[in-house]
C-alpha positions in Angstrom: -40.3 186.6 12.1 -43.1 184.8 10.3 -43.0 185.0 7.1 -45.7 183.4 5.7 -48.1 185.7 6.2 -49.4 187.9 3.2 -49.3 192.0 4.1 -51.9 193.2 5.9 -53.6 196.7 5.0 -52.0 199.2 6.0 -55.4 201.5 6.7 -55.6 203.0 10.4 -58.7 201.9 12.4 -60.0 203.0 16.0 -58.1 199.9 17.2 -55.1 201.5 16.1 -55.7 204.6 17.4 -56.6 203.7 20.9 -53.5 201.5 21.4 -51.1 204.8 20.1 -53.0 206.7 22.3 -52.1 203.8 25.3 -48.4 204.0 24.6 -48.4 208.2 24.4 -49.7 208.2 28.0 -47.6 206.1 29.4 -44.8 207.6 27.8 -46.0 211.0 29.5 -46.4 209.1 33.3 -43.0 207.4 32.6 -41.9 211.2 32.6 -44.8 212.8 34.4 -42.6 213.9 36.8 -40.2 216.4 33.8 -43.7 217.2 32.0 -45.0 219.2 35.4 -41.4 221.1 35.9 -39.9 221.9 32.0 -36.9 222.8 31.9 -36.0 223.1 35.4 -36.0 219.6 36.4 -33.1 217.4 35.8 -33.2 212.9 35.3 -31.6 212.4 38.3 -29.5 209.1 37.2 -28.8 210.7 33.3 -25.3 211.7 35.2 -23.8 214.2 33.0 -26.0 213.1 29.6 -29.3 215.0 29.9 -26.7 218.0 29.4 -25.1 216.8 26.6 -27.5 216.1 24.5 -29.2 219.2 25.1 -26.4 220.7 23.9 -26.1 218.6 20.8 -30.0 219.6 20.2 -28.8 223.2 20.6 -26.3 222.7 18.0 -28.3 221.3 16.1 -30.7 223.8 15.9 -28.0 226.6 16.0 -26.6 226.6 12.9 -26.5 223.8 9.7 -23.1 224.5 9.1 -22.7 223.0 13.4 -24.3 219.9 11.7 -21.1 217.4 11.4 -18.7 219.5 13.4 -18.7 222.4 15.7 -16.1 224.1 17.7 -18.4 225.2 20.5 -16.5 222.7 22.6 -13.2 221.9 22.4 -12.2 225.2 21.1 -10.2 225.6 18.3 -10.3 222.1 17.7 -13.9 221.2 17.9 -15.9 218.2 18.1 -16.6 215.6 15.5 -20.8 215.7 15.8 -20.9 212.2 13.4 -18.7 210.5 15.6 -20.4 211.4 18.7 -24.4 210.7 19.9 -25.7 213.9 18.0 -29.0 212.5 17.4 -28.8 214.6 14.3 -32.3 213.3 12.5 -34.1 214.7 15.2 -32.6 217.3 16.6 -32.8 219.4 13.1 -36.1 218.5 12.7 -37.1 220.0 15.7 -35.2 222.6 15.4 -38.3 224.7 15.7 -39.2 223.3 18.9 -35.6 224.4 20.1 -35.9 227.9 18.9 -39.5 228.4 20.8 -39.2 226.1 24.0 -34.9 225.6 24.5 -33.2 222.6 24.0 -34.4 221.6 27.4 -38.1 220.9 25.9 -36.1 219.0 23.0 -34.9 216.3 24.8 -37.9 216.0 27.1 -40.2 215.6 23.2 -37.6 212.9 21.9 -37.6 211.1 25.0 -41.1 211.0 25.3 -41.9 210.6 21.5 -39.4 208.1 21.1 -40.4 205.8 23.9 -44.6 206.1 22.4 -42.6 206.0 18.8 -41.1 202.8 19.2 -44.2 200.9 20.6 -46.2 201.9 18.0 -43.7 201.3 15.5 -43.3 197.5 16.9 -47.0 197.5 17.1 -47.5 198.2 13.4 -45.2 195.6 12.1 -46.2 193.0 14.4 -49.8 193.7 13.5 -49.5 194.1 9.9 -46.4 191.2 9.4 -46.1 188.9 12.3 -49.6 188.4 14.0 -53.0 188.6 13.3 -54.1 189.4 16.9 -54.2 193.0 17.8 -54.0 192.4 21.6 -51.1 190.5 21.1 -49.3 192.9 18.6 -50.3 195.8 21.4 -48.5 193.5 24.4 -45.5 193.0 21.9 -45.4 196.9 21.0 -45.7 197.5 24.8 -42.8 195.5 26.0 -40.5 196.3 23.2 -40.4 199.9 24.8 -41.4 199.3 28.2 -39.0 196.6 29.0 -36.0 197.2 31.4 -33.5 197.5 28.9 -35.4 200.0 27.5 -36.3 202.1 30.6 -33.0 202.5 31.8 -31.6 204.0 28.4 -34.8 205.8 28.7 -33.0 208.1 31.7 -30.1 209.7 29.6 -30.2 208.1 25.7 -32.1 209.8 23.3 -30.3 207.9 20.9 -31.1 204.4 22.3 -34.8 205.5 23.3 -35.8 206.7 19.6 -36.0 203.7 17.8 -38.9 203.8 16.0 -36.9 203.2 12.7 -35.9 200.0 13.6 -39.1 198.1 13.6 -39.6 199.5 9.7 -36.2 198.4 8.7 -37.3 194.5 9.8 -40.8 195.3 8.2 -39.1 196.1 4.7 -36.5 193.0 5.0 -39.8 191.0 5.7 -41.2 192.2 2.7 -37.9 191.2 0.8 -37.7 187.8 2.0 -40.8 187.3 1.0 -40.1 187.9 -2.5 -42.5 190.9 -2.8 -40.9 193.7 -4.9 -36.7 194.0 -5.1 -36.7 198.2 -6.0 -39.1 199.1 -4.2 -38.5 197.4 -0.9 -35.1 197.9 -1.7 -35.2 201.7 -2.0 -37.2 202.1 1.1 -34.8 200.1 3.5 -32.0 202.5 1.9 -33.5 205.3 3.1 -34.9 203.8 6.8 -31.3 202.6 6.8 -29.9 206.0 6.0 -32.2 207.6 8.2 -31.2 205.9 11.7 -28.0 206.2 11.2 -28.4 210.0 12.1 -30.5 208.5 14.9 -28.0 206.1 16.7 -25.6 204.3 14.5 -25.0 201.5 17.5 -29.1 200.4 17.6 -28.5 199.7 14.1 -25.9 197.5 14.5 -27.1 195.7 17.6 -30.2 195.5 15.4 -28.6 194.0 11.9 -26.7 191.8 14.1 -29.6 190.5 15.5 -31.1 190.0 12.1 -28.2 188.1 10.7 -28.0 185.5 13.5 -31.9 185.1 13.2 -31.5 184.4 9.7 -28.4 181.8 10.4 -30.8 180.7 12.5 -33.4 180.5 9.9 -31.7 179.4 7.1 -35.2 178.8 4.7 -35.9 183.0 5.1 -32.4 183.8 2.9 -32.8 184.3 -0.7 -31.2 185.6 -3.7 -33.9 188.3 -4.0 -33.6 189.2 -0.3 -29.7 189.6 -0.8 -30.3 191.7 -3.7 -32.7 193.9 -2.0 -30.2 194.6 1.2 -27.6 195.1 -2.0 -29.8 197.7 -3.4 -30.3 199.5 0.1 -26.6 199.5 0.7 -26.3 201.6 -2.2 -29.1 204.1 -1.4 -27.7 204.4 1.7 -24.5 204.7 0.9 -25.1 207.5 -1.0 -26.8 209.4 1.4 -24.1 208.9 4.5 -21.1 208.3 2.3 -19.9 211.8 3.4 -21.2 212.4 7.0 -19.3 208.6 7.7 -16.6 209.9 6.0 -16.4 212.8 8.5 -16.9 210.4 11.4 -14.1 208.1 10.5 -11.2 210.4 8.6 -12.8 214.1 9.0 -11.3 216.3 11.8 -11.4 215.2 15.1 -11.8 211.6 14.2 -11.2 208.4 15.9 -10.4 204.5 15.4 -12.2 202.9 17.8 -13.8 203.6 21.4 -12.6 200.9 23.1 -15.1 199.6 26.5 -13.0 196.3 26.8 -15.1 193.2 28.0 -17.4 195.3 30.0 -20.6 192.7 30.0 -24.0 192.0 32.0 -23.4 189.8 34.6 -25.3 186.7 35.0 -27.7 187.7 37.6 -29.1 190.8 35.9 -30.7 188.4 33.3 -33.3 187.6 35.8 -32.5 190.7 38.5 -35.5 192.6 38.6 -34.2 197.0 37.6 -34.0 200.0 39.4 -36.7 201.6 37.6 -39.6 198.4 37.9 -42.2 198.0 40.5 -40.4 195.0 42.0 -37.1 196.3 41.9 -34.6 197.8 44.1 -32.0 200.4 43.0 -29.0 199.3 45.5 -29.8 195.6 44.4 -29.6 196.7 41.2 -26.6 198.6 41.4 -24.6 195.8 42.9 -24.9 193.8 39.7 -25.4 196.5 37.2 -22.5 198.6 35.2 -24.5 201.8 36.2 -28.1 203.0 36.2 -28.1 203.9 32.7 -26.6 200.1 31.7 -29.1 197.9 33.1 -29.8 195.8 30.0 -30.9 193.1 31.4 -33.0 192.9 34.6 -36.2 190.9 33.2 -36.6 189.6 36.0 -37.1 185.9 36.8 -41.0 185.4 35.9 -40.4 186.7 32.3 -37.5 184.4 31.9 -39.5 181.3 33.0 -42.2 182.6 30.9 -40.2 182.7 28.0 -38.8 179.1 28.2 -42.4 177.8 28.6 -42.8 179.4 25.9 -40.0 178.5 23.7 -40.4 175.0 24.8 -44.4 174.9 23.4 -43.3 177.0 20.6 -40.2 175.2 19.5 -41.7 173.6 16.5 -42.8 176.6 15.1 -39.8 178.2 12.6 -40.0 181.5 13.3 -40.8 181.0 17.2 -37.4 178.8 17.4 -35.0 181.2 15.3 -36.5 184.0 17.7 -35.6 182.3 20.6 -32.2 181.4 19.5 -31.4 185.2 18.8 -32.5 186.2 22.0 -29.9 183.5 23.0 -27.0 184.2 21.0 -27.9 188.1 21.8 -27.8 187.5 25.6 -24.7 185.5 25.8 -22.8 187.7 23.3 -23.8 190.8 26.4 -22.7 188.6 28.8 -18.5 190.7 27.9 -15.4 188.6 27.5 -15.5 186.7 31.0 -18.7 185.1 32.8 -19.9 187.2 35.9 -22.2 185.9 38.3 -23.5 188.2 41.5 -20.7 190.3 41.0 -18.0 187.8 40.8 -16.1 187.3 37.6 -15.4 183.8 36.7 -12.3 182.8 34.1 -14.9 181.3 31.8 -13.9 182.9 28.2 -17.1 184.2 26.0 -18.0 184.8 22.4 -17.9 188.5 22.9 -14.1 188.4 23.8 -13.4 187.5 20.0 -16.3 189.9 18.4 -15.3 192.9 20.0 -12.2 192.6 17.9 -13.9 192.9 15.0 -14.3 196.3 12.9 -17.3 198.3 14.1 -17.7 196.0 17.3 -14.7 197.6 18.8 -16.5 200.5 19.4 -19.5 198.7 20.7 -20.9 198.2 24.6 -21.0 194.4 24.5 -23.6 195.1 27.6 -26.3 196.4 24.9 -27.1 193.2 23.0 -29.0 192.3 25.9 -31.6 195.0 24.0 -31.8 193.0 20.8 -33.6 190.0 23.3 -36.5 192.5 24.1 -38.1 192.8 20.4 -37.3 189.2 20.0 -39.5 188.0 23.3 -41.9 191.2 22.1 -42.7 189.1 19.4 -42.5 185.7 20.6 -45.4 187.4 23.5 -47.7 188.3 20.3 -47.7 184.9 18.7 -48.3 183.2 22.1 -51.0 185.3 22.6 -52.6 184.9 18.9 -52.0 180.9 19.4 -53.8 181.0 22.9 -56.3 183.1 21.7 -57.3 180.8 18.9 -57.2 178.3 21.0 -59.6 179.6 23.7 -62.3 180.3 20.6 -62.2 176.7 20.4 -62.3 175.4 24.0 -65.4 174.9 26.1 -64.1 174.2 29.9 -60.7 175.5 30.3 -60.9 179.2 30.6 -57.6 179.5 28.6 -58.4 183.5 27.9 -58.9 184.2 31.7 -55.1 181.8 32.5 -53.3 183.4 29.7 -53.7 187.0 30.3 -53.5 186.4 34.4 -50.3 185.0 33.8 -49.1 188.0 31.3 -50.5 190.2 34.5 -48.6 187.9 36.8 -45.0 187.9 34.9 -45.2 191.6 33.4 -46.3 193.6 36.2 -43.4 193.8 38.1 -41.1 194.6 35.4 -43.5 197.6 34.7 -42.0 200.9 35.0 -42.5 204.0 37.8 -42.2 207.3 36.5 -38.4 208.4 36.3 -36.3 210.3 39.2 -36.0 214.2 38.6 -34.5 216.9 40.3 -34.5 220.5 40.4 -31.7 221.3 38.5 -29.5 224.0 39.4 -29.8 227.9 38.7 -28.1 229.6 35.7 -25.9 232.4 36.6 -27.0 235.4 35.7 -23.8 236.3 34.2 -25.2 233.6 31.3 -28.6 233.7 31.5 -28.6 237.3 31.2 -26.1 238.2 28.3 -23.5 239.4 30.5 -21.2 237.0 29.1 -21.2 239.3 26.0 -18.9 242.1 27.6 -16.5 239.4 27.8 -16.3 236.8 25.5 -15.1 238.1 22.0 -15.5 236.2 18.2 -12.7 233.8 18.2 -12.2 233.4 22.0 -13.1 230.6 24.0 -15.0 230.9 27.4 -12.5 229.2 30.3 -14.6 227.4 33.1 -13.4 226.6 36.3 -13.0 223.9 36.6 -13.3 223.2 32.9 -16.0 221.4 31.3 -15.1 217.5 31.0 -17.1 214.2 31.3 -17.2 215.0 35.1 -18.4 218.3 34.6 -21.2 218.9 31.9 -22.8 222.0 33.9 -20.8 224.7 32.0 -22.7 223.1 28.8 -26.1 223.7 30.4 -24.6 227.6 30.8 -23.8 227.5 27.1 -27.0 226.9 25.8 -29.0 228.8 28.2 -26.5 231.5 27.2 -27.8 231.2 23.2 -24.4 229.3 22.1 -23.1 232.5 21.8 -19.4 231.2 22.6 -17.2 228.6 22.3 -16.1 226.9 25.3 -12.4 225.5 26.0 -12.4 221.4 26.3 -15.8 219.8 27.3 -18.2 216.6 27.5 -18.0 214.7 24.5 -16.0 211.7 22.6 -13.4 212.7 20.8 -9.6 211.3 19.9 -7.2 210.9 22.8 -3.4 211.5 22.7 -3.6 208.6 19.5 -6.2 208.0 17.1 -8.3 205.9 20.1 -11.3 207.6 21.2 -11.5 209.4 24.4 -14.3 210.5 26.4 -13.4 214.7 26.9 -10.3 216.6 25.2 -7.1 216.1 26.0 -6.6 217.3 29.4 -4.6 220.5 29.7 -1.8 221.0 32.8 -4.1 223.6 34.5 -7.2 222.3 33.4 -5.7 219.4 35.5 -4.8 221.4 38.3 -7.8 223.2 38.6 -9.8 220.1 38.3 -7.8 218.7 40.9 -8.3 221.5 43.2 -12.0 221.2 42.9 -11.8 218.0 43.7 -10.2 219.0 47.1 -6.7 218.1 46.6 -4.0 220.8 47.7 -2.0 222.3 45.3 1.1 225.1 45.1 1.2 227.3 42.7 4.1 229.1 41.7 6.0 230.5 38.7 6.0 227.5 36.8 2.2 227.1 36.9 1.8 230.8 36.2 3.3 230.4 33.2 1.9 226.9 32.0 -1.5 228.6 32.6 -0.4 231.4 29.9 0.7 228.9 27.7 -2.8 227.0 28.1 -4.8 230.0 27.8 -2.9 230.9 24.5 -3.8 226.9 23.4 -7.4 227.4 23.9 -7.3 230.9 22.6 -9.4 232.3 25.7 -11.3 235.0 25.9 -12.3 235.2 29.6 -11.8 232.3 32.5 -15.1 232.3 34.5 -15.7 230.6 38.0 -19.2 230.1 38.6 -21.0 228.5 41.7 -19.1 225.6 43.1 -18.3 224.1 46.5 -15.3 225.0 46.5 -15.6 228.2 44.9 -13.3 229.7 47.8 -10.3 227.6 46.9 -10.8 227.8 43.2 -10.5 232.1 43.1 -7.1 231.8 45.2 -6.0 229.7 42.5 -7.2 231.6 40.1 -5.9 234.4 41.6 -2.7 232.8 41.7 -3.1 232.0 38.2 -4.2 234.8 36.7 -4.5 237.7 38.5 -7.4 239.4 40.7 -10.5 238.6 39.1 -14.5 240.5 39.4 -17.6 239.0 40.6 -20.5 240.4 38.2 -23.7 238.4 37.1 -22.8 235.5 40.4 -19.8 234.5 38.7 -15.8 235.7 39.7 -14.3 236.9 35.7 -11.4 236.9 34.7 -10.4 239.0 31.3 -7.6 237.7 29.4 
């Protein structure tokens, strides 16, 4: 960050406008392909998470006292909405939208606005703190949402997509360090502070951590006043999440920690070129990569050599050098406990085996401080440009303007994203979509699916909410305590929920006397009101278990019932 710049207005100009209006289309190309179908077309490598959180956004929306716990999954015990990816600051806001459009058009506006959001946001502070150049600050705002890292959270994360908070939070720590007023500044960053965390608590983290090793780095920026300030934000924020964290970390259906081990980038992907860029190749991606929605790396090798030209002209400058070494310290600590290269794990410990011990960073994808390097080379981009600039004003033979930008051209082009995979997603049954559910499922009953909702099988949520979360399902997708306090992705499988899964899954199974009457005893648990099969490919096998289970069932509304 440089820091010795005074504020710049903070007035709007057609400059302004006509780079937010850049970064809205090419939010709306990067998901041209959802904007033409909405609603009925499905991010084909979200996996299960485009259904999740259009169900949070349906809770959301549903009712405020759904807010930091509902038992709409995971009935009777519910789900812990703080500890889980809620997205609760924009999914009540747009609460409205939900009502009118579905939670469908939700997640397709905070995608979208998040990704055109967070460039502008980066645009702004770069423009108004860092830079004086406005092409720069608009390269910078691009590529701190456009880059890889971003993309591919840009295909299922709402949470990691929206981060147009962050970018204010550095503004107003800028504005501390350089002495400029302690309430004021202090107040605000309470409330930005307060604010993302009902956006993504893990951003913020990645982010602060980011901030603290730049100022290690940049030991001149760290004053008494700027400690104060953070001091004073602590406390505003503080007292606007002391209860919702309290929930998350002792309120029902809490956890300790959600542990992903030394899952890391591997080596490669630092300069791999992603899935979703021009120049990239999906199965060369996947081979290196933990899964489509992880690639946080992949710059791809231009960029990278780019970026060490860069740091090595730059190096002199103070903010330029604490920059880079954050982006370093960032990428190594996302590099997981033991070095991987192409695919091969070496025994070469790393820092990240000792910090994912620590409180907080237990719970933490190591993977994802890869995503702290993107604003940092954002900005580094800006000042290069601002310093190339100036120089160009000044040369007569060397058409530095014309190199410059040839090379951004060059590096950044391939890295650019395509508009993101969809598919048609599957038909509702019209036992949910038109309210025939309601003959069946009483107040205080849960809805049994078969097989039951779980991490592995999120479509029974998409029934849910196109059903008007009229009823509670039995277990579901979402992250929750295991058989300990540990977290656990799902509830805590049932014996039939485990046979029917396993059935579906096209294993053989007998069922007898004893399963019979585990099923009762697991229908009692989840306090059922009706166990529904709906379309499946091997709907066949699944009723003659069911059958077994529970009886003959009835098809109505393209779904086999059962009452219980």
């Amino acid at each position: 960050m440089v820091l010795n710049r005074t504020t710049r207005r903070a007035s709007l100009n057609a400059t302004d406008w006509f780079v937010f209006g850049c970064y809205v289309l090419a939010a709306v190309l990067l998901y041209s392909r959802m904007w033409t179908d909405v609603g009925a077309s499905y991010l084909t490598n979200s996996g299960h998470d485009q259904n999740l959180f259009e169900w949070f956004f349906a809770v959301a929306a549903g009712s405020p006292g759904d807010a930091l716990h509902s038992t709409l999954q995971n009935f009777p015990f519910g789900v812990n909405m703080m500890a889980n990816t809620s997205v609760l600051g924009l999914g009540i806001p747009l609460s409205p939208i939900t009502w009118l459009f579905g939670p469908g058009t939700t997640f397709l506006v905070v995608l979208t606005g998040g990704v055109a959001g967070s460039a502008a946001g980066w645009y702004w502070v770069i423009s108004r703190y860092l830079v004086d150049n406005r092409i720069g600050a608009a390269v910078g705002g691009a590529f701190c949402a456009f880059a890889p890292p971003m993309i591919t959270h840009a295909t299922a994360h709402p949470n990691f997509t929206a981060l147009f908070v962050l970018p204010f939070i550095v503004a107003r720590v800028i504005r501390l360090a350089r002495g400029e007023s302690l309430l004021r500044n202090g107040f605000i960053l309470g409330l930005l502070v307060a604010y993302q965390v009902f956006l993504g608590e893990e951003p913020l983290l990645i982010a602060a951590t980011a901030l603290v090793v730049y100022g290690l780095a940049r030991p001149s920026v760290l004053s008494t006043h700027l400690l104060k300030g953070i001091g004073i934000a602590g406390l505003v924020a503080a007292s606007i999440v002391a209860y919702p964290l309290w929930q998350q970390f002792f309120g029902p259906q809490s956890y300790t920690s959600m542990g992903h081990g030394g899952a890391g980038n591997d080596l490669a992907t630092m300069t791999a070129f992603g899935s979703y860029s021009i120049a990239g190749d999906p199965d060369s991606a996947g081979r290196i990569s933990i899964n489509p929605t992880e690639e946080n790396a992949f710059f791809g090798w231009p960029l990278v050599i780019l970026v060490v030209v860069l740091a090595i002209w730059l190096w002199r400058v103070a903010a330029a050098r604490a920059l880079v070494i954050t982006a370093a310290v960032m990428a190594v600590l996302s590099l997981g406990w033991l070095l991987k290269v192409n695919g091969e794990e070496t025994w070469l410990p790393l820092p990240w085996l000792a910090v994912s011990q620590l409180p907080l960073y237990d719970s933490l994808l190591g993977a994802r401080f890869a995503m702290a390097c993107v604003p940092t080379i954002g900005i580094l981009l800006a000042m290069a440009c601002q310093r190339i600039i100036t120089l160009a004003d000044n040369a007569t033979h060397i058409p530095l303007r014309l190199l410059w930008f040839g090379t951004l051209v060059a590096v950044l082009l391939p890295i650019t994203p395509t508009p993101l995979p969809v598919h048609q997603r599957p038909g509702v049954p019209a036992y949910f979509a038109e309210g025939v559910w309601r003959d069946d499922a009483k107040p205080g009953r849960s809805v049994v699916m078969v097989p039951p909702a779980s991490p592995g099988n999120s479509e029974p949520l998409h029934w849910q909410t196109e059903a008007g979360m009229g009823f509670p399902l039995a277990e579901g997708y979402f992250v929750g305590p295991g058989r300990g306090r540990e977290g656990h992705y799902g509830a805590v499988r049932r014996p039939t929920s485990e046979l029917l899964d396993a059935i579906a899954r096209g294993e053989r199974r007998a069922i007898g006397p004893v399963q019979r009457d585990q099923a009762l005893a697991d229908l009692r648990f989840w306090r059922a009101g009706v166990v529904v099969l709906g379309p499946h490919e091997r709907q066949e096998q699944l009723r003659e278990a069911c059958e077994a289970l529970f009886g003959p069932g009835s098809y109505r509304g393209g779904v086999w019932t059962w009452r219980i």
